[in-house]
N, C-alpha and C positions, 0 to 999 in steps of 0.2 A: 468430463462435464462439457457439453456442448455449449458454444460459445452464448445462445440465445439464454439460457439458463444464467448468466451470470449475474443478469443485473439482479433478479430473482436472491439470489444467491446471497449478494452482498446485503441486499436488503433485509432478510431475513436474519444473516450476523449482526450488522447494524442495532435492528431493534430486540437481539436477543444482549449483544453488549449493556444497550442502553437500559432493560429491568433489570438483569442479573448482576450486573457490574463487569468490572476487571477477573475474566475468568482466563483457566490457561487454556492449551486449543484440546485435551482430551475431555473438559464439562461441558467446550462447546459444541463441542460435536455432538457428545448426549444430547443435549436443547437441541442441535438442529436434528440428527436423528427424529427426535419427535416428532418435529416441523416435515419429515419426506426428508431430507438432505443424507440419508445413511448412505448412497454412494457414492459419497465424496468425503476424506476424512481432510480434515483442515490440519495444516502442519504450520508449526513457528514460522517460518518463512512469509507463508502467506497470509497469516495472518499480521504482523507487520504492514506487510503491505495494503491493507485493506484498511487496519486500523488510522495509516499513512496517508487517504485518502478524507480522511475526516478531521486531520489537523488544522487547527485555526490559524496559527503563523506561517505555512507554507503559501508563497506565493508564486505565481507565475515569471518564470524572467525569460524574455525575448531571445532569441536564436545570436542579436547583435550584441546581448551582454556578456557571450562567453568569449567572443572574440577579443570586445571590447577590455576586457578583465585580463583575457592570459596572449594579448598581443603582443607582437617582436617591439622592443622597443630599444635594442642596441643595446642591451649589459652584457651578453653572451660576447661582444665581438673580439675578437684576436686582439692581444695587444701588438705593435710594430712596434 
């Protein structure tokens, strides 16, 4: 799939999700099949991820909270 196609893509999963329900990825693909999408077959994986994209509770966290979270903070050290 070419990269330009994707937002296309998602979009289309998105609002086939959204009438159809919780399907697994070989009904979606029929739906999108219908939609033009036959070459491209959607697999568990990526759908995950797509559906991952639309979660309510996932937030944003800063580049400085991973440091800040799994920083040296001297329990590893040698005892003398």
């Amino acid at each position: 799939m070419e990269i330009t196609a994707v937002p296309g893509y998602v979009r289309d999963l998105a609002n086939t999700i959204a009438v159809a329900g919780n399907l697994g990825p070989g009904a979606l693909n029929q739906r999108l099949e219908m939609l033009g999408w036959g070459d491209f077959q959607l697999d568990e994986y990526t759908l995950e991820l797509v559906t991952a994209m639309f979660e309510h509770d996932i937030e944003y966290k800063p580049p400085n909270w991973f440091a800040r979270t799994f920083s040296y903070d001297g329990i590893d050290d040698p005892i003398n």
